[in-house]
C-alpha positions as CSV (number, residue, x, y, z in Angstrom):
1,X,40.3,62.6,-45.7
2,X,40.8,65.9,-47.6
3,X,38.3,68.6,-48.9
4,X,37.5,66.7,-52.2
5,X,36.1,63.3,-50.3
6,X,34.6,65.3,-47.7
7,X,31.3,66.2,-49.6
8,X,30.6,62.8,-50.9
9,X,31.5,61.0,-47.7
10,X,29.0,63.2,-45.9
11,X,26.0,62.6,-48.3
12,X,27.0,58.8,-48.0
13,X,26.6,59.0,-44.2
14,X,23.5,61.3,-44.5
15,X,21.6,58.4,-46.5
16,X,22.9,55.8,-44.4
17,X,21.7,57.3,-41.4
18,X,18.4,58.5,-42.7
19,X,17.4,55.1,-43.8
20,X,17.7,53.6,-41.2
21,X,17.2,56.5,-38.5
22,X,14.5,54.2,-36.9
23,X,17.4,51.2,-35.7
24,X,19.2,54.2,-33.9
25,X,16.9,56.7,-32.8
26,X,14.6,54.7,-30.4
27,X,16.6,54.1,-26.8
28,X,16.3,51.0,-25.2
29,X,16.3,51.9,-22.2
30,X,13.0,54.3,-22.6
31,X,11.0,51.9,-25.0
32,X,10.2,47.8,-23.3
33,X,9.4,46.8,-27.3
34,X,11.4,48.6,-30.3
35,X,9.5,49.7,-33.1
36,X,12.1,47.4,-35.1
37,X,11.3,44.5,-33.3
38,X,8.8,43.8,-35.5
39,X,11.0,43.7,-38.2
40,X,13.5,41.8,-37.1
41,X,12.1,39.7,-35.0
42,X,15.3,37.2,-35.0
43,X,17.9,40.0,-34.2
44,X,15.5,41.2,-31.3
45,X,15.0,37.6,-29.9
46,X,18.3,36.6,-30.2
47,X,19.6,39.9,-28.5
48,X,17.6,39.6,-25.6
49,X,18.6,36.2,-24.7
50,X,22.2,37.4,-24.3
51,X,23.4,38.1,-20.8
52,X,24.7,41.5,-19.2
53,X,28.9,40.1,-19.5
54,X,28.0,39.6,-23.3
55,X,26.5,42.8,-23.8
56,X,29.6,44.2,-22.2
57,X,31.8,42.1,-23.7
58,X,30.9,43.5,-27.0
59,X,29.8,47.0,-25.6
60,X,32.9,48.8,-27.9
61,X,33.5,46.7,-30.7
62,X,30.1,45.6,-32.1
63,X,31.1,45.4,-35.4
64,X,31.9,41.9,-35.4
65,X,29.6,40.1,-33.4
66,X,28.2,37.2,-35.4
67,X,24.0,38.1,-34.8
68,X,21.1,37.9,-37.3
69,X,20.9,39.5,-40.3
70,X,20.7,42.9,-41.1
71,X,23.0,43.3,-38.5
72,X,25.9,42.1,-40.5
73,X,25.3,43.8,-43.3
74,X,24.7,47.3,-41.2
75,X,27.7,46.5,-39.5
76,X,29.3,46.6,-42.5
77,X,28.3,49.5,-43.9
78,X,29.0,51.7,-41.1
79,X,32.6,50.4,-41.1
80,X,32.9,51.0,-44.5
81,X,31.1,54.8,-44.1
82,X,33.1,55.9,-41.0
83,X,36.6,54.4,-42.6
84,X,39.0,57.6,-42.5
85,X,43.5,57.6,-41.9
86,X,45.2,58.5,-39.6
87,X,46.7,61.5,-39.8
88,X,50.5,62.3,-41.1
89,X,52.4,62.2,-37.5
90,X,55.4,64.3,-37.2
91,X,56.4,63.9,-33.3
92,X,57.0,67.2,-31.7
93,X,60.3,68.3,-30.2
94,X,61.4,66.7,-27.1
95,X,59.3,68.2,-24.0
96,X,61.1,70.7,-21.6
97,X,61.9,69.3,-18.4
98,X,59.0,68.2,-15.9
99,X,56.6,70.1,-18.0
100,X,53.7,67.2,-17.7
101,X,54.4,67.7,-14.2
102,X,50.3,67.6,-12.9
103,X,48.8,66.1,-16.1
104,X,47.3,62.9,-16.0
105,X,49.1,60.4,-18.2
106,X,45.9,59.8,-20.8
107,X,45.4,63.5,-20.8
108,X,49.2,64.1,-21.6
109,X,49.4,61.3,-24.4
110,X,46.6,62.6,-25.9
111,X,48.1,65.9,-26.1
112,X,51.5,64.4,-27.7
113,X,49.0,63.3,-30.3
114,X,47.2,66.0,-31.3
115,X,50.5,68.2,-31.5
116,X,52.1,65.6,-33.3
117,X,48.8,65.9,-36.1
118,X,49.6,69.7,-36.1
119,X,50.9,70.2,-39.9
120,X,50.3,73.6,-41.1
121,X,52.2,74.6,-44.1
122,X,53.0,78.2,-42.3
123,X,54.8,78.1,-38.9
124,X,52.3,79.2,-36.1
125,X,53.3,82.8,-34.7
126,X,50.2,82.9,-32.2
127,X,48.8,80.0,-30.5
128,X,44.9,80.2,-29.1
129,X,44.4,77.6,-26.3
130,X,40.7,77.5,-26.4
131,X,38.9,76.5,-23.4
132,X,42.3,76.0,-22.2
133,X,42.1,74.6,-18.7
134,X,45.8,75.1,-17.5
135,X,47.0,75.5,-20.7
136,X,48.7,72.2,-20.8
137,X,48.0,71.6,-24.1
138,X,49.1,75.3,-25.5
139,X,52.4,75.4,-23.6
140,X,53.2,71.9,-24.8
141,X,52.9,73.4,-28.3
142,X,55.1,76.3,-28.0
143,X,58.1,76.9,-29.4
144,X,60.8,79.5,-29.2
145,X,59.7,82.8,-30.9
146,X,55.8,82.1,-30.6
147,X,53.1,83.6,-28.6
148,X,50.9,81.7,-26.8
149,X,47.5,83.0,-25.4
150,X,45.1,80.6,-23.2
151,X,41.5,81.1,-23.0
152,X,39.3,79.7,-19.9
153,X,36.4,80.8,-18.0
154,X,37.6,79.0,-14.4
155,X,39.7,81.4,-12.3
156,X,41.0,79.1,-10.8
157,X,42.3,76.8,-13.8
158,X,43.7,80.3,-14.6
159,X,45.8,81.1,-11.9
160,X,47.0,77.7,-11.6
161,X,47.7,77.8,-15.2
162,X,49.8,81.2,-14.9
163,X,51.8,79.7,-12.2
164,X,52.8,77.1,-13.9
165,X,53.6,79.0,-17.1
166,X,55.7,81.5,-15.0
167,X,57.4,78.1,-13.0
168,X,58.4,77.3,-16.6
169,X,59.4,81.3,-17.8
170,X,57.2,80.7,-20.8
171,X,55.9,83.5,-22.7
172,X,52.1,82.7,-22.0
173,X,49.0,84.6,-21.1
174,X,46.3,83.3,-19.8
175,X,43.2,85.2,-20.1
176,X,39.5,85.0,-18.4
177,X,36.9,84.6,-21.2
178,X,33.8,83.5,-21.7
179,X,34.1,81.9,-24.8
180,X,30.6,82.3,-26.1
181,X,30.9,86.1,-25.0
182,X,32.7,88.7,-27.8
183,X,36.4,87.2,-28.2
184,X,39.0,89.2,-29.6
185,X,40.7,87.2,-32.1
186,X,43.2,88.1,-34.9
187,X,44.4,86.5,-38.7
188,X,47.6,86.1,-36.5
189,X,46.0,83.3,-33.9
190,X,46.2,79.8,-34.4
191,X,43.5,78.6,-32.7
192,X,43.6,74.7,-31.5
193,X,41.0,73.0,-29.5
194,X,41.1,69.3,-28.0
195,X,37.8,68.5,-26.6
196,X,36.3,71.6,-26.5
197,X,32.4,70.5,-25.8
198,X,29.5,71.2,-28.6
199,X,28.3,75.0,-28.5
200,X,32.4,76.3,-27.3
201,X,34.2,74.2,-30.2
202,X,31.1,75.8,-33.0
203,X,31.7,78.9,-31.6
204,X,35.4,78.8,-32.6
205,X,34.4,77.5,-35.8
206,X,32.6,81.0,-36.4
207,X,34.7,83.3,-34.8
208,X,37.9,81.9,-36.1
209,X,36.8,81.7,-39.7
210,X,35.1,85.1,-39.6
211,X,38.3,86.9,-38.0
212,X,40.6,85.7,-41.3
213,X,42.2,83.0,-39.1
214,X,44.8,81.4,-41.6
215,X,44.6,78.2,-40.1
216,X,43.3,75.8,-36.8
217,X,42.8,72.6,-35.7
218,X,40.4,71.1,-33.0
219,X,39.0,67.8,-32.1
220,X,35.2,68.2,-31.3
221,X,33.5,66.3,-27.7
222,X,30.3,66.3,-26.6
223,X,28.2,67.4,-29.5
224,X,25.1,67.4,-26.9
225,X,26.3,70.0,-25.1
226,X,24.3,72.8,-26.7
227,X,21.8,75.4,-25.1
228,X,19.6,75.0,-28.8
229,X,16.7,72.4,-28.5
230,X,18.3,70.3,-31.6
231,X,21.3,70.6,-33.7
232,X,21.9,73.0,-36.0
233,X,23.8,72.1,-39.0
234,X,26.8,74.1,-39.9
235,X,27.5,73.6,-43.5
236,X,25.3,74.1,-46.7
237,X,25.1,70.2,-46.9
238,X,23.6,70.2,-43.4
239,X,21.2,72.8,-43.4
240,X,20.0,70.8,-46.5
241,X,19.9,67.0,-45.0
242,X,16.5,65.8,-44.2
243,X,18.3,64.4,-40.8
244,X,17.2,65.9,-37.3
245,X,18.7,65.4,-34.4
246,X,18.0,65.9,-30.9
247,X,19.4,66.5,-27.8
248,X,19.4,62.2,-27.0
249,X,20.4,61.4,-30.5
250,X,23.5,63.9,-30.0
251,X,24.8,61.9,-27.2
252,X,24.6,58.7,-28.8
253,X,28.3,58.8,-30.4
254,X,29.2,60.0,-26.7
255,X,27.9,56.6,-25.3
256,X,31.2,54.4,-26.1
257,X,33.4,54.0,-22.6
258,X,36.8,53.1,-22.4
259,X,38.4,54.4,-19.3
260,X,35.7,53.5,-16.8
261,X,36.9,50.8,-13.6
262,X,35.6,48.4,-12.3
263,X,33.9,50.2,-9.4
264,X,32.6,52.7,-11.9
265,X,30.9,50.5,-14.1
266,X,29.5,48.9,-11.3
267,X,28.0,51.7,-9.7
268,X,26.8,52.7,-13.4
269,X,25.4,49.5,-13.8
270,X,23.4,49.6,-10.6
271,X,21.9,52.5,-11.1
272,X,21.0,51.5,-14.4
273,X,18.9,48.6,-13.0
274,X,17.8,50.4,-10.2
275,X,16.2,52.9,-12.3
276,X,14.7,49.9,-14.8
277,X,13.3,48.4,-12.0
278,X,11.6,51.7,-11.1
279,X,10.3,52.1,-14.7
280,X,8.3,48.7,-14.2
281,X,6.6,50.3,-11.0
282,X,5.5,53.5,-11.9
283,X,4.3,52.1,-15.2
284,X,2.0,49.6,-12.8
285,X,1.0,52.9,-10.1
286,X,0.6,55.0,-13.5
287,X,-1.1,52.5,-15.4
288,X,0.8,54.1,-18.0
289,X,2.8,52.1,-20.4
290,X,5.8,54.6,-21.1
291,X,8.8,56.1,-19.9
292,X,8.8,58.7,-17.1
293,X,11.9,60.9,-17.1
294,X,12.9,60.9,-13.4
295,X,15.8,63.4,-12.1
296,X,19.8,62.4,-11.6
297,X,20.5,61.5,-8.2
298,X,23.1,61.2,-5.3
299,X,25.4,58.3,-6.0
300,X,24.6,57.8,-2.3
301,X,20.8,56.9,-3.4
302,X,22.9,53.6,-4.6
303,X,23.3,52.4,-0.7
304,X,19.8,52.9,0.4
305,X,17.4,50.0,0.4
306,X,15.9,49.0,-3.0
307,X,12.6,49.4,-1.1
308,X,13.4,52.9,-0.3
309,X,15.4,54.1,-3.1
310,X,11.7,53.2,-5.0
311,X,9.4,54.6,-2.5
312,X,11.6,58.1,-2.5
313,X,12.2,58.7,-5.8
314,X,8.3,57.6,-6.1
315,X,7.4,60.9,-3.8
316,X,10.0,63.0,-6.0
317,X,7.2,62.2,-9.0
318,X,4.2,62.4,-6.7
319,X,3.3,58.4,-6.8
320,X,2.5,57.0,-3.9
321,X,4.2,52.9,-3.6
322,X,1.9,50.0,-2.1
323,X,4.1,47.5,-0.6
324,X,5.4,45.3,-3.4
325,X,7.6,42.4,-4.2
326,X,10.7,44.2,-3.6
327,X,13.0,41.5,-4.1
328,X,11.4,40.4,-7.6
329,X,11.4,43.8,-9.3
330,X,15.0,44.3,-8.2
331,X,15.7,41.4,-10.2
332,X,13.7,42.4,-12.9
333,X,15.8,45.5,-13.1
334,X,18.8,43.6,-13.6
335,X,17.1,41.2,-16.3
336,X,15.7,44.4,-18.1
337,X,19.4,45.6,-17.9
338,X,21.3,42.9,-19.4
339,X,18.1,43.2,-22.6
340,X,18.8,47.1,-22.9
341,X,22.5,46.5,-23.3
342,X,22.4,44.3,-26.1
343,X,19.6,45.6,-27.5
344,X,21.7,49.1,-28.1
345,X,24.4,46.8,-29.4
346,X,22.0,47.7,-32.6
347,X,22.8,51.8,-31.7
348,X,26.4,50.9,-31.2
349,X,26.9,50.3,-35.2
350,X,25.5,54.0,-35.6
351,X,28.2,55.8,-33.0
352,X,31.0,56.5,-35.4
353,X,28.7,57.4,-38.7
354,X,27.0,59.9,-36.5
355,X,29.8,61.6,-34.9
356,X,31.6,61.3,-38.7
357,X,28.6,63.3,-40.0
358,X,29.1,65.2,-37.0
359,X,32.4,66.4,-38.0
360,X,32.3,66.3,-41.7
361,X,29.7,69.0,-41.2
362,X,32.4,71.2,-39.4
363,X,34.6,70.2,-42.1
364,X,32.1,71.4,-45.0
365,X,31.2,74.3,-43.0
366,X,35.6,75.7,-43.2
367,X,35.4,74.3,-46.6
368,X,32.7,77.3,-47.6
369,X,34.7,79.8,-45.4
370,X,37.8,78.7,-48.0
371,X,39.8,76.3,-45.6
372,X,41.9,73.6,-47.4
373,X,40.3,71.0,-44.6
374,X,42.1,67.4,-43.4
375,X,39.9,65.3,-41.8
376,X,41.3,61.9,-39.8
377,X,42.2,60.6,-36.9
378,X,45.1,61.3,-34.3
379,X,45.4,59.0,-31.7
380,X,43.9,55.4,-31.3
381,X,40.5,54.9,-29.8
382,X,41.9,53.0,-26.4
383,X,43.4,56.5,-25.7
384,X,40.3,58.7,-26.9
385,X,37.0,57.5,-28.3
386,X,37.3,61.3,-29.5
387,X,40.5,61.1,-31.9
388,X,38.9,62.6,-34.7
389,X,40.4,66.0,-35.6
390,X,40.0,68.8,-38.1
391,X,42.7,70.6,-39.8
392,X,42.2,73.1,-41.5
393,X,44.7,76.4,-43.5
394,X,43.8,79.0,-45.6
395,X,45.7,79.9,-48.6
């Protein structure tokens, strides 16, 4: 997508997700009844008769399952709204010898992609690894006759970083920074970022565009991860849209999995109904019908009792427990679980417009600092749910 689709593909999204912000914003797992139910009472019905394997079943790819209407037609839509190509892929030279060595194999195909995306019309001179780990990514990307400088805030990413930049003789520095702390960068850097998390990616945005940068490229991640109470737009357009977002809505393009075993989801998925089943008991000792926020725990809490996983994390909010069917609200935990997933099959349709307004406000925002801005996607989804990536040159 380049600059000239960018600002009417962003408005599109912005009305798409207004209208129907009350579909997307309300969390299943908080609320027992939807304000949309009422609505759409045929969707909601139909929904909650499916089991837990459907849900999952369907968890990535809701687009296409065959419900009652509007889903269909939202489905659709947000299809249509998040379309955008991949980008041009020019394979980078071959890799020096054993230089993956201690990268995980996703990690290092995803890197291969990104570099391969990399198409700036001047030849870098100065790499800027941001939030650079190791640096696997940066010395992947260097060439003969380039600089290379990584940026991390672990000391000990950096030292095992350096090492292995010294074990290969490369030219690199890797520097302790605190990213959101002053930064001294230069017109000469070329700043890239793959999954830099919300505040550290924005704040490259700035810094970058406001040192003359000529050009950059990053993929954004966690748009959630932001010490502000909501988002703040970037871009004109942004700052305009009637569209607020919170912490919770932020995370909802995050909520797509695709690399998770089967021990993972199962441990995810019991906690989940564990902490369902809670909901229906302090709502009783309450005798309040809403959601209480209660705090992350120990994946050990998933071997104790069910009995006394409730009566403990009942003391933690200062309710005291009666004795209780134990067995039956276990169950009802589950049955609750299997509702909430296919319930936020409805959320699922509004991952990718989010996250594409997401990053079509970065885009818009370069665009005003005079970037010629590339917007599409680099890898497929099965490697990264986050293969969207910004490109963008100056002049």
């Amino acid at each position: 997508m380049l600059a000239k689709d960018v600002e009417a593909r962003f408005h599109a999204l912005d009305a798409f997700l207004i209208e129907h912000q009350g579909l997307w914003k309300p969390r299943p797992f908080t609320h027992r009844q939807l304000p949309w139910e009422a609505e759409h009472p045929d969707l909601a019905q139909w929904l909650r008769q499916r089991s837990l394997a459907e849900a999952e079943a369907r968890h990535n790819h809701p687009h296409d399952l065959a419900a009652p209407a509007p889903f269909p037609q939202l489905a659709a839509q947000a299809v249509q709204l998040s379309a955008v190509d991949k980008l041009p892929m020019h394979p980078l030279q071959a890799a020096r010898h054993r230089l993956n060595v201690d990268v995980p194999g996703r990690k290092w195909e995803q890197i291969e992609a990104f570099g391969a995306a990399l198409q700036f019309a001047q030849t870098p001179t100065h790499w800027l690894d941001w939030c650079a780990g190791k640096g696997h990514l940066g010395r992947r990307l260097l060439q003969t006759g380039q600089a290379l400088t990584c940026l991390e805030y672990d000391p000990a990413l950096i030292a095992t970083g350096q090492a292995l930049s010294n074990h290969h003789g490369l030219p690199v520095t890797h520097r302790l920074q605190d990213v959101m702390a002053d930064v001294a960068i230069t017109p000469e850097h070329t700043p890239v970022a793959l999954h830099a998390c919300g505040d550290l990616h924005v704040r490259l945005l700035h810094l970058a565009s406001a040192a003359g940068c000529k050009q950059l490229a990053l993929a954004p991640c966690c748009y959630n991860r932001i010490h502000a109470d909501a988002y703040q737009p970037l871009s004109n357009a942004g700052r305009a849209s009637r569209l607020q977002l919170s912490i919770d809505d932020l995370g909802l393009p995050l909520s797509e999995t695709v690399t998770a075993g089967k021990r993972v989801r199962l441990q995810r998925d019991t906690s989940m109904a564990r902490r369902l089943g809670f909901d229906q008991l302090q709502r009783d000792l309450r005798g309040v019908d809403q959601y209480l926020p209660t705090p992350s725990l120990p994946a050990s809490w998933l071997d104790k009792p069910f009995a006394d996983y409730c009566r403990e994390l009942a003391g933690l909010k200062g309710l005291s427990t009666a004795e209780q069917d134990w067995a039956a609200l276990e169950a009802y935990g589950w049955r609750r679980l299997a509702e909430v997933r296919n319930l936020e099959l409805v959320r699922g349709l509004f991952r990718r417009p989010l996250e594409m307004w997401l990053v079509l406000d970065r885009a818009l925002f370069l665009d005003e600092n005079g970037y010629n801005v590339q917007v599409g996607t680099f890898c497929e989804p099965a490697l990264t749910p986050r293969n969207l990536m910004v490109l963008a040159e100056r002049d």
